[in-house]
N, C-alpha and C positions, 0 to 999 in steps of 0.2 A: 919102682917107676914113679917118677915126679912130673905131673903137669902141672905149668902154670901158666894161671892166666892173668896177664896185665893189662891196665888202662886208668885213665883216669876216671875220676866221678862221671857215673853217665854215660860210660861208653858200653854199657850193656854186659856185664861182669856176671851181675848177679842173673839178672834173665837164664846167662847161660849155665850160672852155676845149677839153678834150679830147675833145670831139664835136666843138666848131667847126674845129678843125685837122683831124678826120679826113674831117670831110665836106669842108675846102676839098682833102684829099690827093686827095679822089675828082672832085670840080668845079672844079678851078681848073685855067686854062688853061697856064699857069709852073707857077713852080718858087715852093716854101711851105719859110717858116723859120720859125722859131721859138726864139728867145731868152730861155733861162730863169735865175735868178739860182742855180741850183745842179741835178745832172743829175738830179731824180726821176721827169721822165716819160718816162723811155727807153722803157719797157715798153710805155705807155700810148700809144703813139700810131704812127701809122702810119708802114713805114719808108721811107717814099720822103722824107717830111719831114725836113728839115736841122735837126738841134737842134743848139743852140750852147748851152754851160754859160759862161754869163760869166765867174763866177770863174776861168777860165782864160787872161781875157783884161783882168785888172784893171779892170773899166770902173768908174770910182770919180767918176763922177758925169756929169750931161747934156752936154757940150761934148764929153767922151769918146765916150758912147752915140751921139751926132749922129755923131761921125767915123764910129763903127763900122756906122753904120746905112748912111753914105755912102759906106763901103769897098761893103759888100755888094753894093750896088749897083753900082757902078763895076766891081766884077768881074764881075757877073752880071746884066746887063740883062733876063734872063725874070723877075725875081722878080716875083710877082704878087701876094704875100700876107706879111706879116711878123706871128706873134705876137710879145707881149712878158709873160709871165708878171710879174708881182710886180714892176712897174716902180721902187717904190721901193729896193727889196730888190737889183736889179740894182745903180742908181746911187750906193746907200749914202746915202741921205735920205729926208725924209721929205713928206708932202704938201703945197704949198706953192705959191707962186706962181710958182716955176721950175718945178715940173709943169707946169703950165697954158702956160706957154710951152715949154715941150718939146712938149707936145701938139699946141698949133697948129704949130710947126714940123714934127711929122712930118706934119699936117692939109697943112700947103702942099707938102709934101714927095713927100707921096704923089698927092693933084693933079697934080703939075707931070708925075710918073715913073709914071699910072697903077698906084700900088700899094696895097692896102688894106692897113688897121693896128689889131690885136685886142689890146687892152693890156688884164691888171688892173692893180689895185688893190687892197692889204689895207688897207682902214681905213675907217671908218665913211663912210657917205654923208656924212654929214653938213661932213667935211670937203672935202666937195668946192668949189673957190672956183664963182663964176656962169659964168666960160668955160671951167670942166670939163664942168658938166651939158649940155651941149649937143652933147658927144659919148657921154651915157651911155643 
């Protein structure tokens, strides 16, 4: 299962992202990551939550992110919930129709491995293609 959430800078992304990490640190039954393209929410979120600062792990576009998502798992079969903060920002691109297939790949992904997936997005709805909105 894939949520996303889109908007532009400033429309309240992150606020919400950091309640829904905190409430899954309290309700979910694994283990919760969270994957941000640089470390700002240290502070901001609960610490039993695994944040991963990308830049320290070059992920410099989707085929990378995919490996790294399938490392995660591969070492740790409780994960139960994976954020992904500023998904473009992580991969170093931008909105596009390799999004949308990243999406549904983590969509079948998480299926297959019972794991949810709370992605944003910085940039207007508008760019969103037709097999993004149906995760938003």
């Amino acid at each position: 299962m894939v949520r996303l959430i889109m908007g532009v800078k400033g429309s309240g992304k992150t606020k919400q992202l950091i309640d829904l990490i905190n409430s899954a640190a309290k309700d979910e039954p694994g283990n919760v990551v969270c994957i941000e393209a640089n470390s700002t929410l240290t502070y901001d979120i609960h610490y039993r939550i695994r944040l991963i600062d990308a830049q320290e792990y070059k992920l410099n576009g989707y085929e990378s992110l995919r490996g790294f998502v399938s490392g995660l798992y591969a070492g740790n079969y409780d994960i139960s919930h994976v954020f992904i903060d500023n998904l473009c920002k992580v991969v170093g691109g931008d909105v596009d129709h390799t999004t949308e297939e990243f999406l549904n790949w983590l969509d079948a992904f998480g299926e297959k491995n019972s794991i949810k997936f709370t992605v944003t997005i910085s940039a207007d709805l508008e760019l969103a293609t037709d097999g993004m909105q149906k995760f938003l």
